[in-house]
C-alpha positions in Angstrom: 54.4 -90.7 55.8 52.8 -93.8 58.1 54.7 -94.5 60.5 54.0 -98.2 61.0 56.0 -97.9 57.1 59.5 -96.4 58.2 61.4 -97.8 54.9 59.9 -95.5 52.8 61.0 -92.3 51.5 60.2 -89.8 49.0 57.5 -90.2 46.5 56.6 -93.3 48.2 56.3 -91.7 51.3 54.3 -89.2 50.3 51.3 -91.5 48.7 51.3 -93.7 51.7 50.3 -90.5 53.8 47.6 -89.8 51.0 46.4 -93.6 51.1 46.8 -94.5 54.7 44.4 -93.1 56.6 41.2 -94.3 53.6 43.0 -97.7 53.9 42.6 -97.5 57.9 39.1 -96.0 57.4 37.9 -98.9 55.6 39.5 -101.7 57.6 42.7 -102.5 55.3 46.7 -101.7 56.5 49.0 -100.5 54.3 51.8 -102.9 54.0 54.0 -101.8 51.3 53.9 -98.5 48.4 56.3 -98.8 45.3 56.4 -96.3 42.5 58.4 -97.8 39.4 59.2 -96.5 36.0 59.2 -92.8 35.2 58.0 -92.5 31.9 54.4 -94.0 32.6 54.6 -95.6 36.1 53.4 -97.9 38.1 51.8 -97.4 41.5 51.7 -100.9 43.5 50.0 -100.9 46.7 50.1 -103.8 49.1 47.5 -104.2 51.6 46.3 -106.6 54.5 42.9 -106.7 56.2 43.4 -105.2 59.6 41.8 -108.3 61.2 44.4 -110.4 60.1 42.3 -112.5 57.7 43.8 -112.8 53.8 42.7 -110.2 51.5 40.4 -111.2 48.6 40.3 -110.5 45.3 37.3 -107.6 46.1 38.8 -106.6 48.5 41.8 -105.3 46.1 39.1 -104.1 43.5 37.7 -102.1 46.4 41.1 -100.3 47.6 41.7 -99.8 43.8 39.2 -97.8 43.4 39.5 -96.0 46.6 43.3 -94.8 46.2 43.0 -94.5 42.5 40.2 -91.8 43.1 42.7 -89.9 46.0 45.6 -90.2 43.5 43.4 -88.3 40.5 42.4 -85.6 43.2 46.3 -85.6 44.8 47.9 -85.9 41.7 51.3 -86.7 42.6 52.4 -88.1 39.8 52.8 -86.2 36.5 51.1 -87.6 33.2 50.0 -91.2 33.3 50.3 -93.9 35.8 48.7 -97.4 36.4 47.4 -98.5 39.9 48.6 -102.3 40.7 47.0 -103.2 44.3 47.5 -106.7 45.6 47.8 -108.6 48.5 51.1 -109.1 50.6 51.0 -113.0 49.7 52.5 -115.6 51.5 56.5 -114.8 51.2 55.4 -111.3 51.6 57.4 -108.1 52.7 58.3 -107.5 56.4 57.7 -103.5 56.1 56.7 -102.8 59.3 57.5 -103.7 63.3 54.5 -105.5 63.7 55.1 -107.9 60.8 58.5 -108.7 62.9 56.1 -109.4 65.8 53.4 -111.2 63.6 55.6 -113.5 61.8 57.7 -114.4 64.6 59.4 -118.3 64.0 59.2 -118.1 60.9 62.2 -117.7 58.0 63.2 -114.3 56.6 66.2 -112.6 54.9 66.6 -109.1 55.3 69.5 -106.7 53.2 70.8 -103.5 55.6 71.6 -100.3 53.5 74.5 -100.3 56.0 76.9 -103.1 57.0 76.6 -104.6 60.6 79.7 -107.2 61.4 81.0 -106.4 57.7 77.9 -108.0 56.1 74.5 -106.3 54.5 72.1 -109.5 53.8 70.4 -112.0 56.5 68.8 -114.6 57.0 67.6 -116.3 59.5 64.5 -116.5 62.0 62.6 -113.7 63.1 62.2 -113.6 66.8 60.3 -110.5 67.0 61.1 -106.8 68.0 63.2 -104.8 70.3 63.9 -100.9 70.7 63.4 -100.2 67.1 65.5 -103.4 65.7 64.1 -106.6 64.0 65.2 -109.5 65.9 67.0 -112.6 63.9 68.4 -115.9 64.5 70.9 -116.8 62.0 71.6 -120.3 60.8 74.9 -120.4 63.2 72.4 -119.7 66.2 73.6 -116.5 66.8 71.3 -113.5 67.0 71.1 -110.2 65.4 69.2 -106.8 65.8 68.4 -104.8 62.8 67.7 -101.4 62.9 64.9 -100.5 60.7 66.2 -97.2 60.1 68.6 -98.8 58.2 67.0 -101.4 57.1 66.7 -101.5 53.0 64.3 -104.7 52.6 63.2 -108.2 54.7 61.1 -110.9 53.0 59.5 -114.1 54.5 60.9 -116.8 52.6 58.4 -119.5 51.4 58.4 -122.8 53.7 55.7 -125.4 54.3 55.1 -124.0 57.4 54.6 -120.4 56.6 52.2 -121.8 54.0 50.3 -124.0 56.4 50.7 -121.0 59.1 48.9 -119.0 56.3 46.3 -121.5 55.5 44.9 -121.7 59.1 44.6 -118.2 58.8 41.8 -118.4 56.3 38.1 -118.2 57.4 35.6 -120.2 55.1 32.7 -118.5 54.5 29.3 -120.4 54.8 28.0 -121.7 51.8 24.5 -120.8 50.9 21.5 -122.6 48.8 21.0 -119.9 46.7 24.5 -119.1 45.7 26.5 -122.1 46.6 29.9 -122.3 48.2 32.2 -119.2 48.1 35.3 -120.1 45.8 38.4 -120.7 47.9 41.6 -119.4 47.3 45.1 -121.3 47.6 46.8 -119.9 50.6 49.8 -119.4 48.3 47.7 -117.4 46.1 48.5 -113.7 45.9 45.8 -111.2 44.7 45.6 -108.6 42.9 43.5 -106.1 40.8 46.0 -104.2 38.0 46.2 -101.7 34.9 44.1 -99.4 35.7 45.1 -96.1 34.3 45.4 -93.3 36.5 44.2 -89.8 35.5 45.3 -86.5 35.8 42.5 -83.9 37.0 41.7 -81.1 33.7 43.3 -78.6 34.3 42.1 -75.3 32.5 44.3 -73.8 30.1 46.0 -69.8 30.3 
């Protein structure tokens, strides 16, 4: 399993730690692995550039093809599947501690598999990190530390300033005679490449 991931477990762990370290080899992080459905499931992968900069369109064509090649050769998954890679987006998953430290000042909610002060959901700002525990200030002005060990989800909640947060993060490429102006994306955009089918390796029979 990654350990910059530490809400996953299971079958989800086990293709991050497949997928991580190509991911890290070819500049991406991981942000977030979900495996849904059981009769013909779906793999969706989240990623970020490592930079910092928003994820394109290619670049999520580029992973796809990547982890769907380790997932035929790793086959964890038995029968068919369909890859789903996309970017995090702007209201996107807190999954790891750096995303606490990243996205500092800016409006989350988070749900605990385990109450702390009778209550499982929060929101509030995040204020960063602290011995294993996202930091939060609620509405009231209090603050909070939640342990990610116990921590089921968090999610950046859309605001105008996220959004304009996000948009100065975007780098414009130069435009060129030959091949004009490189098509710009809305910072609110979210991409993705999807349904591609996975495939089991042949296996020879008895």
């Amino acid at each position: 399993m990654d350990a910059d991931l530490p809400f996953l477990t299971g079958l989800d762990a086990r293709i991050a730690a497949m997928i991580g370290p190509a991911l890290t080899d070819m500049g991406f992080d991981l942000v977030r692995v979900a495996v849904l459905g059981r009769e013909s499931p779906t793999v969706q992968i989240m990623a970020d550039r490592a930079d910092g900069s928003l994820i394109t369109i290619e670049d999520c064509e580029q992973i796809s093809h990547a982890v769907g090649a380790i997932l035929d050769v790793d086959d964890p998954l038995p029968g068919a599947w369909t890859l789903e890679v996309s970017s995090a987006g702007i209201d996107r998953p807190l999954t790891r501690a750096k995303d606490w430290e990243r996205f500092a000042g800016h409006l989350a909610r988070a749900e605990m598999n385990m109450p702390i002060d009778g209550r499982k959901r929060f929101a509030g700002i995040v204020l960063g990190v602290r011995d294993g525990h996202g930091l939060m200030r609620l509405d009231d002005g209090t603050e909070v530390a939640l342990p990610f060990a116990d921590m089921r989800k968090a999610r950046l909640v859309l605001t105008d300033e996220l959004i304009e947060a996000s948009a100065r993060m975007m780098q414009p490429a130069p435009a060129s005679e030959e091949n004009g102006p490189e098509e710009a994306h809305s910072p609110a955009e979210t991409q993705k490449a999807s349904g591609r089918p996975g495939r089991r390796p042949a296996r020879k029979a008895n």
